[in-house]
PyMOL commands that place a pseudoatom at each C-alpha (Angstrom):
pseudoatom trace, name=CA, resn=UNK, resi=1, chain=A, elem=C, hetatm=0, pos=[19.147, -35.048, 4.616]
pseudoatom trace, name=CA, resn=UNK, resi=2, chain=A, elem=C, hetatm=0, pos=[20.638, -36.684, 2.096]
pseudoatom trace, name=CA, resn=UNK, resi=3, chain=A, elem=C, hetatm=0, pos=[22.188, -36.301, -2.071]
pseudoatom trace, name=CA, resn=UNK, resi=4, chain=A, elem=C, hetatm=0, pos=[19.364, -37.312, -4.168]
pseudoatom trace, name=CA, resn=UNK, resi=5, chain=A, elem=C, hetatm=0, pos=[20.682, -36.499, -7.473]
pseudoatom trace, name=CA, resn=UNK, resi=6, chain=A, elem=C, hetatm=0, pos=[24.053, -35.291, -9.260]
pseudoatom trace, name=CA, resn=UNK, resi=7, chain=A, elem=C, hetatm=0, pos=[23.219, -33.619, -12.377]
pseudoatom trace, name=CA, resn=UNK, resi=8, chain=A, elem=C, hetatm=0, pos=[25.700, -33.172, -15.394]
pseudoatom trace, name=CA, resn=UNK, resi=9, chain=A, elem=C, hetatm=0, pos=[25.844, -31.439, -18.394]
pseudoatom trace, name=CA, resn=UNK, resi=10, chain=A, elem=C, hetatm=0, pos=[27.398, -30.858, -22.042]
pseudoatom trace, name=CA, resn=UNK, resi=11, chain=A, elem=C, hetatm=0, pos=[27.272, -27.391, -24.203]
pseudoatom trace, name=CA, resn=UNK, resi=12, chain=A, elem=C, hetatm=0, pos=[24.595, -27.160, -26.206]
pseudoatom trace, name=CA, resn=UNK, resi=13, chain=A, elem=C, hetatm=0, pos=[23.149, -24.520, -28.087]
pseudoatom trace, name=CA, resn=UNK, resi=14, chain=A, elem=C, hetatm=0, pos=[19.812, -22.602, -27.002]
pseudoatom trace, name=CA, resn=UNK, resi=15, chain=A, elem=C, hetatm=0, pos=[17.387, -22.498, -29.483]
pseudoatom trace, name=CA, resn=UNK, resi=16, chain=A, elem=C, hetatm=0, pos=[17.083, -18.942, -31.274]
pseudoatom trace, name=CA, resn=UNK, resi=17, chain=A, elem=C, hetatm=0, pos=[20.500, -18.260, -29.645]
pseudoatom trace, name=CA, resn=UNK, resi=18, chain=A, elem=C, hetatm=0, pos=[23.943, -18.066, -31.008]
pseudoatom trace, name=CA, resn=UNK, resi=19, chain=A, elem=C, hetatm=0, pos=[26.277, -19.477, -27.888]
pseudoatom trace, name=CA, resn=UNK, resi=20, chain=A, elem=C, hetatm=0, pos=[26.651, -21.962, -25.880]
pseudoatom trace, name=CA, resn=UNK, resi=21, chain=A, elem=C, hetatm=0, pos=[25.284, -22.843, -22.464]
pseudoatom trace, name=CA, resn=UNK, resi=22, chain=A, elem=C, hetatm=0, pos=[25.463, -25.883, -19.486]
pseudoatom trace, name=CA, resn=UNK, resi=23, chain=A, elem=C, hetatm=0, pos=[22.499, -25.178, -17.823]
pseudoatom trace, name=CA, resn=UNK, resi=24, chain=A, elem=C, hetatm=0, pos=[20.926, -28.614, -19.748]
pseudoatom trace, name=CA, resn=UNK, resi=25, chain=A, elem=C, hetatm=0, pos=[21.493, -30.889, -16.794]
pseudoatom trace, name=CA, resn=UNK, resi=26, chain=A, elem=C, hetatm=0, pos=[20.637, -34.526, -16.572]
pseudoatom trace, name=CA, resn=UNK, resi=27, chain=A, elem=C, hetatm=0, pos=[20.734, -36.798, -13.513]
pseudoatom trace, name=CA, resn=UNK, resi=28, chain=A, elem=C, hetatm=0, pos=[23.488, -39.625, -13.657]
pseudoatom trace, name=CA, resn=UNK, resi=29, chain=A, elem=C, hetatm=0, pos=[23.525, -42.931, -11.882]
pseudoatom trace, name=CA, resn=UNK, resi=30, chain=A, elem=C, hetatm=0, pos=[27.355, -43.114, -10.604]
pseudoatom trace, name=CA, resn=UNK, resi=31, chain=A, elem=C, hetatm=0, pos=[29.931, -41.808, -8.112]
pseudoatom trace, name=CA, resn=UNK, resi=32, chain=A, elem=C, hetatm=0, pos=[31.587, -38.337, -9.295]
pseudoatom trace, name=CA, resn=UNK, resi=33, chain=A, elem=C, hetatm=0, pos=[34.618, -36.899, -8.385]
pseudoatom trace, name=CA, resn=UNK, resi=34, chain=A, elem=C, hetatm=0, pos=[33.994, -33.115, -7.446]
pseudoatom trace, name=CA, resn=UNK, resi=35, chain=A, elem=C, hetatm=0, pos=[37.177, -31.137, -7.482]
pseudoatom trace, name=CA, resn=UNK, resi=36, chain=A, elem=C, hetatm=0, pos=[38.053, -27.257, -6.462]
pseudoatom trace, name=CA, resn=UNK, resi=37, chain=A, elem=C, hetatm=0, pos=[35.765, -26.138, -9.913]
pseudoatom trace, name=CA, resn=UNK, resi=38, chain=A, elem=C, hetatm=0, pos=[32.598, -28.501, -9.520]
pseudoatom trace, name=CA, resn=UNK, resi=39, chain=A, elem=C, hetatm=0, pos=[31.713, -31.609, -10.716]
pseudoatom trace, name=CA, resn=UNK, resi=40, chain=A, elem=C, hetatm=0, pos=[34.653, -33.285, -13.026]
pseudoatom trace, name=CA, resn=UNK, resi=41, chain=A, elem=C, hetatm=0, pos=[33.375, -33.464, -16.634]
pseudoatom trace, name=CA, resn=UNK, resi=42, chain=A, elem=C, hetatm=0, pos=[30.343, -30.782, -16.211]
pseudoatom trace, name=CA, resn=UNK, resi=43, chain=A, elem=C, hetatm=0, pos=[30.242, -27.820, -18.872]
pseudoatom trace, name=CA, resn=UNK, resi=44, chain=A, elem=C, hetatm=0, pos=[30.591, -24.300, -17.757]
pseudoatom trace, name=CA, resn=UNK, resi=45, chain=A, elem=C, hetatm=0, pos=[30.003, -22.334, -20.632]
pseudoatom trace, name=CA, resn=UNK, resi=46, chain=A, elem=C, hetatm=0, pos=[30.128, -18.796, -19.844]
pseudoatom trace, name=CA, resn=UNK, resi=47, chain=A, elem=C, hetatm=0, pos=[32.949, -18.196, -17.047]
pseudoatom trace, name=CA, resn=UNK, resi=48, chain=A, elem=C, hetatm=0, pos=[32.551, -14.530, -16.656]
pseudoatom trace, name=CA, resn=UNK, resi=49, chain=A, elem=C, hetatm=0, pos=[29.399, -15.393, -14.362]
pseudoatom trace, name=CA, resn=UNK, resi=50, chain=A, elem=C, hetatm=0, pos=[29.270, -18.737, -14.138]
pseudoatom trace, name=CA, resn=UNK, resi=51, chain=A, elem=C, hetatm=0, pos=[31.953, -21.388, -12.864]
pseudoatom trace, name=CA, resn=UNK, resi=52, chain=A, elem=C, hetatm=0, pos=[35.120, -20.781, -10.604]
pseudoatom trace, name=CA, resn=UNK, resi=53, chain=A, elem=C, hetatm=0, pos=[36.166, -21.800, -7.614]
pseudoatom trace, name=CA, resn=UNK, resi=54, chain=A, elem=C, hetatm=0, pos=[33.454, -19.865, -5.757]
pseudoatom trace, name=CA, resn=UNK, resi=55, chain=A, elem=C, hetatm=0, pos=[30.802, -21.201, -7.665]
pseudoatom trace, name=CA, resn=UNK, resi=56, chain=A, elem=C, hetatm=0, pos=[31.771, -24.454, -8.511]
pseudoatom trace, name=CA, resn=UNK, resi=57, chain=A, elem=C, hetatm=0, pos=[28.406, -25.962, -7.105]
pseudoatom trace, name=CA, resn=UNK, resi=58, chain=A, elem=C, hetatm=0, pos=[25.151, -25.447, -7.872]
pseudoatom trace, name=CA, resn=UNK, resi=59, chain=A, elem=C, hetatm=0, pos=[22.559, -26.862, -5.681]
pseudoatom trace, name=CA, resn=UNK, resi=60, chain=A, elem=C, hetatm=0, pos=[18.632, -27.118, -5.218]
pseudoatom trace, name=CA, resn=UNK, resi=61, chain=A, elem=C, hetatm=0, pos=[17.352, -28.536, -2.427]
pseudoatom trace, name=CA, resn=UNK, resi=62, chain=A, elem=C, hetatm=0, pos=[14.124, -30.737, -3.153]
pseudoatom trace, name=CA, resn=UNK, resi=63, chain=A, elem=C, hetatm=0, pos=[11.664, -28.241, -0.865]
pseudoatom trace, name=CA, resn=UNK, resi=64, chain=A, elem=C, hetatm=0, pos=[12.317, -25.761, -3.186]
pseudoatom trace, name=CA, resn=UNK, resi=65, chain=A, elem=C, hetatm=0, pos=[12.266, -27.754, -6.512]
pseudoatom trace, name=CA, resn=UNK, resi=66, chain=A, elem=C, hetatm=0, pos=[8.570, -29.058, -5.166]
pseudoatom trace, name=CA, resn=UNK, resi=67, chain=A, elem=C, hetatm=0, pos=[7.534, -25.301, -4.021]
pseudoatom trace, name=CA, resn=UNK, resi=68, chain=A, elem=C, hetatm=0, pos=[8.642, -24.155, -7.867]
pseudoatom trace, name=CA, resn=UNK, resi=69, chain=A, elem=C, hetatm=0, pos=[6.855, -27.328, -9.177]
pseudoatom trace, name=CA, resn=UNK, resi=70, chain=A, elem=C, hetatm=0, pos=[3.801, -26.270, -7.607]
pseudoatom trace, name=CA, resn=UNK, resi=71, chain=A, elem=C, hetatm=0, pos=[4.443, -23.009, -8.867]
pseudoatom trace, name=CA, resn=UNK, resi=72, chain=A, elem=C, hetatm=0, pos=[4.542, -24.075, -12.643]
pseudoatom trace, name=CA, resn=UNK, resi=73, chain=A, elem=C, hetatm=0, pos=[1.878, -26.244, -12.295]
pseudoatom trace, name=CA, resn=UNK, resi=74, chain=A, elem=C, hetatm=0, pos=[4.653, -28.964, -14.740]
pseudoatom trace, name=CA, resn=UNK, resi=75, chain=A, elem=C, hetatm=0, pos=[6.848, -31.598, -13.684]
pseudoatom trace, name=CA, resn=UNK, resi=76, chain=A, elem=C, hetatm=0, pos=[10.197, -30.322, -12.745]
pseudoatom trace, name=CA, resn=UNK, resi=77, chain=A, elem=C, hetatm=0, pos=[13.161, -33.316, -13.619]
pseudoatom trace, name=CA, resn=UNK, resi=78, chain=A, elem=C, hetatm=0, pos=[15.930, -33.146, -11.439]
pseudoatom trace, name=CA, resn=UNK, resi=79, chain=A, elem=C, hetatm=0, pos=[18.882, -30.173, -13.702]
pseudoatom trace, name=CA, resn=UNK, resi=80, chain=A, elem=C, hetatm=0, pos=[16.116, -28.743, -15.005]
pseudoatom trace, name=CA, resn=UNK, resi=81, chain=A, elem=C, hetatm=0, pos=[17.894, -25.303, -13.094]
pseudoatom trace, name=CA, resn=UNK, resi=82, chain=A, elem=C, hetatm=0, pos=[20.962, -26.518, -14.213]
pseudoatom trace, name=CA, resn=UNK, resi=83, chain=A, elem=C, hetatm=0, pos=[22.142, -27.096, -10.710]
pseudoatom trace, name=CA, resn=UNK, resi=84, chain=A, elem=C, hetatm=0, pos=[24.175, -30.007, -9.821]
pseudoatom trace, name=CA, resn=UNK, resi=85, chain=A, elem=C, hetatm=0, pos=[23.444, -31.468, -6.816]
pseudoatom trace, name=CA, resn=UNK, resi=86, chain=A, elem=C, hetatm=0, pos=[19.673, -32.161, -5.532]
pseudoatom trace, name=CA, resn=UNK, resi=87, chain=A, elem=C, hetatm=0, pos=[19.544, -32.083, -1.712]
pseudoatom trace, name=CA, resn=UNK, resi=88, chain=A, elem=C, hetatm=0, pos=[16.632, -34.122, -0.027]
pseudoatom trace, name=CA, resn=UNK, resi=89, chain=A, elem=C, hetatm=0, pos=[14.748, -32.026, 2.649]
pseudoatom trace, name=CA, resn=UNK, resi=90, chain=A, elem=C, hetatm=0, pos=[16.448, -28.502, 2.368]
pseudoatom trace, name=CA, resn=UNK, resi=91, chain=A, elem=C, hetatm=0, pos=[14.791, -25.400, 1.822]
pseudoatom trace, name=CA, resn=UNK, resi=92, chain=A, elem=C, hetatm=0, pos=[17.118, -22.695, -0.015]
pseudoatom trace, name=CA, resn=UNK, resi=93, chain=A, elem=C, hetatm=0, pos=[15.303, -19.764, 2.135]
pseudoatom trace, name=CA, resn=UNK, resi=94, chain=A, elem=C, hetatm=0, pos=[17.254, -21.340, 4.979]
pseudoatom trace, name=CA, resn=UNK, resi=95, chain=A, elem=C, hetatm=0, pos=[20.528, -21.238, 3.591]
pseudoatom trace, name=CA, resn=UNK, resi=96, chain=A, elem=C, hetatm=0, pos=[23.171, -18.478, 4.402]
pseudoatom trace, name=CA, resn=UNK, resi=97, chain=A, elem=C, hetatm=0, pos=[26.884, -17.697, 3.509]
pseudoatom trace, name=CA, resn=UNK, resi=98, chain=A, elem=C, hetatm=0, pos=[29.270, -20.233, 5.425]
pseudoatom trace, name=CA, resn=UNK, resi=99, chain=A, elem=C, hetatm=0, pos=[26.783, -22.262, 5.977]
pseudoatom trace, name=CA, resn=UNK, resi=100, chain=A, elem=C, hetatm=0, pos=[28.368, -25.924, 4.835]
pseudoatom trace, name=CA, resn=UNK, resi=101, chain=A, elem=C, hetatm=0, pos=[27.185, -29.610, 3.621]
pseudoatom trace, name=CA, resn=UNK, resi=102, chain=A, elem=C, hetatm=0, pos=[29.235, -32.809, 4.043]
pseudoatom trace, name=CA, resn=UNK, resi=103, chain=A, elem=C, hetatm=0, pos=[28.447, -34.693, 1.372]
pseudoatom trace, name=CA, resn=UNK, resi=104, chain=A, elem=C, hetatm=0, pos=[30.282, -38.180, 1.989]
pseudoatom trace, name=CA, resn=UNK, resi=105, chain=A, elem=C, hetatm=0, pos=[33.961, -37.162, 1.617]
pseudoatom trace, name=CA, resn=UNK, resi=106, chain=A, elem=C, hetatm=0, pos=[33.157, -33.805, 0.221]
pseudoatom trace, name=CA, resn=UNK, resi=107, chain=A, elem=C, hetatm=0, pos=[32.807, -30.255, 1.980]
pseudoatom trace, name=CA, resn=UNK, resi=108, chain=A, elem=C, hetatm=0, pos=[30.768, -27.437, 0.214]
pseudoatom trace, name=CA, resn=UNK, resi=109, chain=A, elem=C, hetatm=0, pos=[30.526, -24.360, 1.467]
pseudoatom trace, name=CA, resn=UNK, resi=110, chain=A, elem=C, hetatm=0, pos=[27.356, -21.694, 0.519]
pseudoatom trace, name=CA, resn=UNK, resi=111, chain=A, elem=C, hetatm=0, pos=[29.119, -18.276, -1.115]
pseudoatom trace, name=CA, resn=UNK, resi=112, chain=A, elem=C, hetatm=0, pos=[26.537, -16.393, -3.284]
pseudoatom trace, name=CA, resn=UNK, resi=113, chain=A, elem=C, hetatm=0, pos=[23.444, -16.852, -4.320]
pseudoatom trace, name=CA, resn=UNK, resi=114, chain=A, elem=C, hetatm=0, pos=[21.709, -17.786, -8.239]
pseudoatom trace, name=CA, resn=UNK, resi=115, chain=A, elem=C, hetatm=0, pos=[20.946, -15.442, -9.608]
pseudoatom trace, name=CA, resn=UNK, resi=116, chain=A, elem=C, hetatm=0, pos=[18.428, -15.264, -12.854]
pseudoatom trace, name=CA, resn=UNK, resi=117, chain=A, elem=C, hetatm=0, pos=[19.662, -14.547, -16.534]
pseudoatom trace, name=CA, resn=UNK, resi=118, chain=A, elem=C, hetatm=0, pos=[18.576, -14.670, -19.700]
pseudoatom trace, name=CA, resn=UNK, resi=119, chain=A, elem=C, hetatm=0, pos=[19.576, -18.126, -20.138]
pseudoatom trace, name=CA, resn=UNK, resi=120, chain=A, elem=C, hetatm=0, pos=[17.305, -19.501, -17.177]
pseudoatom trace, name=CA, resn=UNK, resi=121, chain=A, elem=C, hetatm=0, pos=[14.576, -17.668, -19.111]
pseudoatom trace, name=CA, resn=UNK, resi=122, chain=A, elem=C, hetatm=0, pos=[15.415, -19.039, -22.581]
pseudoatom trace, name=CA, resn=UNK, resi=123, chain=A, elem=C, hetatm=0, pos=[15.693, -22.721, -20.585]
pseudoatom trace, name=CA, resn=UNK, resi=124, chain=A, elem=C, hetatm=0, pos=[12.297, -22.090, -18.782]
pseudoatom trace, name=CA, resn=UNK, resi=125, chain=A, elem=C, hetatm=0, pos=[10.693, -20.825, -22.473]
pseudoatom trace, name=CA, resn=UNK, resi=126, chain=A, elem=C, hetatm=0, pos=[9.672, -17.638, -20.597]
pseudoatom trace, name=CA, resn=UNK, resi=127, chain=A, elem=C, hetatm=0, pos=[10.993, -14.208, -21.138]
pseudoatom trace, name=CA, resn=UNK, resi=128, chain=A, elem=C, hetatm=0, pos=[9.761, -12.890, -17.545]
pseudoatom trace, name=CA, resn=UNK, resi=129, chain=A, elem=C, hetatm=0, pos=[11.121, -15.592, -15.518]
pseudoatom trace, name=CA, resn=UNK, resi=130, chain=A, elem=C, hetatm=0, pos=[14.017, -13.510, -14.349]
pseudoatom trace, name=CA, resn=UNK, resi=131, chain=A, elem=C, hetatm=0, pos=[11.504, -11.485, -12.648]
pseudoatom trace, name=CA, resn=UNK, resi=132, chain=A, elem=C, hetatm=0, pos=[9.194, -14.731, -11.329]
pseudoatom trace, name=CA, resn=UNK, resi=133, chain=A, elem=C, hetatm=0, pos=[12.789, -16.095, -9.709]
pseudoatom trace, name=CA, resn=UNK, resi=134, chain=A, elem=C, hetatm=0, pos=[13.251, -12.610, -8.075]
pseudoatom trace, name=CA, resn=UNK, resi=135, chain=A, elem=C, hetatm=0, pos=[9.956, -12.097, -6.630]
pseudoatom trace, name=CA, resn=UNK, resi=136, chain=A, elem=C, hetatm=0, pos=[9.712, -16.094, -5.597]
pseudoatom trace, name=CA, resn=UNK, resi=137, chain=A, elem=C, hetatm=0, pos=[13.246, -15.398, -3.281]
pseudoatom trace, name=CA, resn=UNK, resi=138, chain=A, elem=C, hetatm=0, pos=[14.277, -18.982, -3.435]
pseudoatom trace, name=CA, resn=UNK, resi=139, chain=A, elem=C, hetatm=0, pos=[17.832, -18.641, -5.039]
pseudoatom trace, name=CA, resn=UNK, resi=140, chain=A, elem=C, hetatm=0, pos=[20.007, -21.583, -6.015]
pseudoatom trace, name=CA, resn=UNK, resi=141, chain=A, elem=C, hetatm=0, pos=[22.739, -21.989, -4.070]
pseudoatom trace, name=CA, resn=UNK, resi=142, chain=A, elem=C, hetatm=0, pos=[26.687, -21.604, -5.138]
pseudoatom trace, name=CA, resn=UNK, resi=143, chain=A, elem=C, hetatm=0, pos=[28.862, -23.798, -3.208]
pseudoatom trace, name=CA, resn=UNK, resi=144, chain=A, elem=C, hetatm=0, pos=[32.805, -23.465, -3.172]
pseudoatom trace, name=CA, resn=UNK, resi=145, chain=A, elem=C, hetatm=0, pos=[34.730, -26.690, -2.287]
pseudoatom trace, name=CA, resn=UNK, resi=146, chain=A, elem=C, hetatm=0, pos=[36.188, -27.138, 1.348]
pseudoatom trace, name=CA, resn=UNK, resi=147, chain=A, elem=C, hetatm=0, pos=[37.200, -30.884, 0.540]
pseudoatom trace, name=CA, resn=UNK, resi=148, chain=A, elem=C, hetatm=0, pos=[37.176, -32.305, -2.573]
pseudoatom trace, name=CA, resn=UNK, resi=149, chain=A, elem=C, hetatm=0, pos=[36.235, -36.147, -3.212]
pseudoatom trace, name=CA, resn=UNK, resi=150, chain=A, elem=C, hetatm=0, pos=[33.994, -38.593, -4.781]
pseudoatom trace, name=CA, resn=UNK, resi=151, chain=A, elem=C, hetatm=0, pos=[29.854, -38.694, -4.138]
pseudoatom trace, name=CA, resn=UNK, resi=152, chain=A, elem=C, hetatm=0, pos=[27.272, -40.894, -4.966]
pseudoatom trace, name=CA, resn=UNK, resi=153, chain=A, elem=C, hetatm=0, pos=[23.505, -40.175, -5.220]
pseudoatom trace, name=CA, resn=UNK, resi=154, chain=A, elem=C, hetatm=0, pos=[21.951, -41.637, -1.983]
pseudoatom trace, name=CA, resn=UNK, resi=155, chain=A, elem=C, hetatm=0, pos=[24.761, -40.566, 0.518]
pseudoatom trace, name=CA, resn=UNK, resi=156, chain=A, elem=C, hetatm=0, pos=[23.932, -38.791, 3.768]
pseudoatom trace, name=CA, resn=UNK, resi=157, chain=A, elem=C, hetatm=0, pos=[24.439, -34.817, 4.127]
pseudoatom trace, name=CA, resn=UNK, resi=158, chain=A, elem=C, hetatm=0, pos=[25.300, -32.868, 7.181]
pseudoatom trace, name=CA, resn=UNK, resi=159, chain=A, elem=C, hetatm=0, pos=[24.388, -29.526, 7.509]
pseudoatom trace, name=CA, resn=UNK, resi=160, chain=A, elem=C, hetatm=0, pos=[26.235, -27.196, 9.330]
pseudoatom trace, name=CA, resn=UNK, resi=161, chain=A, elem=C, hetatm=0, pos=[25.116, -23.426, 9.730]
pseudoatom trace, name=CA, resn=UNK, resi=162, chain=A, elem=C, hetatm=0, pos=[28.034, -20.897, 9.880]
pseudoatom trace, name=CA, resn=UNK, resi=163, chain=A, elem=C, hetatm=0, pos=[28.886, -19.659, 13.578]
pseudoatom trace, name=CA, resn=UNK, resi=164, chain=A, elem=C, hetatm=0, pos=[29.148, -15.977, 12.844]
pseudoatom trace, name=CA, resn=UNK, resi=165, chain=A, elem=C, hetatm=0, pos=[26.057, -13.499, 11.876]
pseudoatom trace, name=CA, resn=UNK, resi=166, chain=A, elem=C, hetatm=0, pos=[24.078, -15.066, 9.104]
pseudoatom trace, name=CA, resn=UNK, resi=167, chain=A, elem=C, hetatm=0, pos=[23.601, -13.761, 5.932]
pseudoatom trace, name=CA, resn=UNK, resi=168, chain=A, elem=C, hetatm=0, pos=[21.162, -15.620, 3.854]
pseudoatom trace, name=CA, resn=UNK, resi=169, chain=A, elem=C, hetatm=0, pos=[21.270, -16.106, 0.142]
pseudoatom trace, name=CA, resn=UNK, resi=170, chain=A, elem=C, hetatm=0, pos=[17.770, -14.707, -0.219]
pseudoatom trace, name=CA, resn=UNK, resi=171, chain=A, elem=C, hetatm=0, pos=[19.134, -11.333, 1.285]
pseudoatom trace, name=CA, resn=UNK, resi=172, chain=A, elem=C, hetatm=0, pos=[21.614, -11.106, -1.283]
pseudoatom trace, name=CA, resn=UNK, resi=173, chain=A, elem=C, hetatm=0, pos=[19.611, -12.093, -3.514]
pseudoatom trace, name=CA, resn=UNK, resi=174, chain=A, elem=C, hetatm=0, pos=[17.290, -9.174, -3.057]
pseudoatom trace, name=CA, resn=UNK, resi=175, chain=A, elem=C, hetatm=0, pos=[20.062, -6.361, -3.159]
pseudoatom trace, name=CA, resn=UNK, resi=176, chain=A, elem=C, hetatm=0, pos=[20.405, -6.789, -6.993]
pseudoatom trace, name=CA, resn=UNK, resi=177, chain=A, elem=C, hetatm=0, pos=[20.076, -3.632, -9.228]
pseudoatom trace, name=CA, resn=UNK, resi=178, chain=A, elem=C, hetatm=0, pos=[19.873, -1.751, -5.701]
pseudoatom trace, name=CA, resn=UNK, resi=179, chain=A, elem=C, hetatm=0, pos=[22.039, 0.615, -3.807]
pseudoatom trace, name=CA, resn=UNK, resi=180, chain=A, elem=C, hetatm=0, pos=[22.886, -0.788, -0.671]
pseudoatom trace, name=CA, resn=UNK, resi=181, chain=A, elem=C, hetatm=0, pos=[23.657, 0.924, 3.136]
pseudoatom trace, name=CA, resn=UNK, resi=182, chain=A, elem=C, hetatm=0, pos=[26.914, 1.454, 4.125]
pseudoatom trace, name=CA, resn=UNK, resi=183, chain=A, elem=C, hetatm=0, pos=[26.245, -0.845, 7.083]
pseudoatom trace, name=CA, resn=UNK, resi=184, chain=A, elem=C, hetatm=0, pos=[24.121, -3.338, 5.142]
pseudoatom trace, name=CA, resn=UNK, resi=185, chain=A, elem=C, hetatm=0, pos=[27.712, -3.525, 2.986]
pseudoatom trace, name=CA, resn=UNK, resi=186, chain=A, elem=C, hetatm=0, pos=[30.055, -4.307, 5.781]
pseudoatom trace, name=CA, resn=UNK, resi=187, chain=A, elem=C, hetatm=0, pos=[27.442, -6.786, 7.218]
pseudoatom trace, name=CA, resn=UNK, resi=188, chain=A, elem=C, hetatm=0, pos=[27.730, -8.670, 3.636]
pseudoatom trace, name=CA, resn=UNK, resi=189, chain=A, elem=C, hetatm=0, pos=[31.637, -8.581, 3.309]
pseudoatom trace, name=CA, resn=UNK, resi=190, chain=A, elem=C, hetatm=0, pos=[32.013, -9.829, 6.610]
pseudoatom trace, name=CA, resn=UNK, resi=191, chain=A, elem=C, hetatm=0, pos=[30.545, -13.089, 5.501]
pseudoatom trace, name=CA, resn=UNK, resi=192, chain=A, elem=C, hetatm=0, pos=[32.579, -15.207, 3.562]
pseudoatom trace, name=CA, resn=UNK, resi=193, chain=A, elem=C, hetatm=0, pos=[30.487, -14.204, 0.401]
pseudoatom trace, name=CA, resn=UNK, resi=194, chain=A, elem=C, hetatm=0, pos=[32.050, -15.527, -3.391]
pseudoatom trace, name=CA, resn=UNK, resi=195, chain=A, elem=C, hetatm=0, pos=[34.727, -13.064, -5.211]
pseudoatom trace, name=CA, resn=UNK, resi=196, chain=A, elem=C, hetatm=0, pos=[32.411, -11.441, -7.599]
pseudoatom trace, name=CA, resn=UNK, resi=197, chain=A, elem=C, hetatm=0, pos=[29.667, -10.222, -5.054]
pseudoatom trace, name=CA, resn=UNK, resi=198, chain=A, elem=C, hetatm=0, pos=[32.873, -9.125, -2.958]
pseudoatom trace, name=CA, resn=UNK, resi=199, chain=A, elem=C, hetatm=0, pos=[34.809, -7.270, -5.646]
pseudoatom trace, name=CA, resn=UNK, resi=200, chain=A, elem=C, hetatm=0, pos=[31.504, -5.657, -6.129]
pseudoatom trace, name=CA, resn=UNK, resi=201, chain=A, elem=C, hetatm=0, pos=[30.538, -4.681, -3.008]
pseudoatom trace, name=CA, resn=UNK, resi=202, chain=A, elem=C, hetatm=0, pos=[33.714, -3.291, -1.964]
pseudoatom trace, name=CA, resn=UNK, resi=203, chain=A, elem=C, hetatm=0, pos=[33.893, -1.244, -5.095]
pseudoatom trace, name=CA, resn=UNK, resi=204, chain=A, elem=C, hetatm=0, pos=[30.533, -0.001, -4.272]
pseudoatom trace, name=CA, resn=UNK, resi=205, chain=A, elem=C, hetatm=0, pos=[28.914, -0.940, -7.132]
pseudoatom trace, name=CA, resn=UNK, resi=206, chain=A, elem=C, hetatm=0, pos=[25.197, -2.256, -7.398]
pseudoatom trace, name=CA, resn=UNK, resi=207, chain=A, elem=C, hetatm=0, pos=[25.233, -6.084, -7.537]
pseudoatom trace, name=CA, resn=UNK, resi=208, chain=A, elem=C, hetatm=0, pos=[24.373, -7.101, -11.469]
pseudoatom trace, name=CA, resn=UNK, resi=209, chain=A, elem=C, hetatm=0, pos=[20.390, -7.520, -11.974]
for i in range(1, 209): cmd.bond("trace and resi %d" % i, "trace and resi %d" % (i + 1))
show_as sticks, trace
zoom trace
């Protein structure tokens, strides 16, 4: 594997809407530094969802970029999901919580998974794509930072699953708007999972559809 694109980008306004989003992501040609809260100089708009130290990465591997490209039948350039980093050769149906990438210097670890809004709808220009993402069970993938440090597009990526029981983001993924077990609940918190999902779950609240 290895990073074959670092996306950025600045807030801009979505058409028809009144705020302000990130998600418009462009590939740039340079090292970056990526600190504790994602790439240095990328927007985060909306930090109620979005953003924080347990989702300070968004990534895409390219298997799944090409599977949604197919999908759409339409060229899909690299930030078009608004995610960050572009790993060559991963599939996001593989990926579960703890599972971690060494980027170069850096150390990103998966927490949660992405999942659809309104604002991925208004960026794709279709109102049911929240529903598409759902049923397609290929969710971006939220990093938080082990080791921060510079990366440059090209580097090589290691891959290392997590040693305990494996939770994949597609499992998560699929509990939104749903109640869940009481045993499917401990299974989840004993993963490393990111600070909303967990505040959630242990309140015993349905994860946010």
């Amino acid at each position: 594997m290895k990073l074959l694109a670092i996306c950025t980008g600045s807030a801009e306004r979505l058409p028809g809407k009144s705020y302000r989003t990130g998600i418009y992501k462009a590939p740039v040609n340079a090292a970056m530094m990526i600190d504790t809260l994602g790439v240095v100089g990328d927007a985060v708009c909306n930090r109620k969802h979005h953003g924080g130290p347990d989702q300070a990465i968004l990534l895409e591997g390219t298997l799944t970029l090409d599977w949604w490209a197919a999908e759409l039948g339409r060229d899909l350039p690299f930030g078009t999901f608004g995610e960050n980093l572009v790993i060559d050769g991963l599939d996001n149906r593989d990926v579960a919580v703890g599972d971690r990438l060494r980027i170069g210097e850096v150390i990103l670890e998966a927490t949660c998974p992405r999942s659809p809004c309104n604002t991925l709808a208004a960026r794709m220009e279709d109102r049911q794509f929240a529903k598409r993402f759902l049923r397609a069970a290929r969710p971006g993938i939220y990093c938080r930072v082990i080791r921060q440090g510079t990366v440059s597009p090209g580097v090589p990526v290691e891959y290392e699953p997590y040693a305990g029981e494996r939770v994949l983001l597609s499992e998560l993924l699929a509990t939104l708007g749903r109640n869940l077990a009481e045993n499917e609940r401990a299974r989840f918190l004993a993963a490393p999972i990111g600070t909303r999902l967990r505040a959630m779950f242990e309140a015993g609240a349905q994860p946010e559809r």
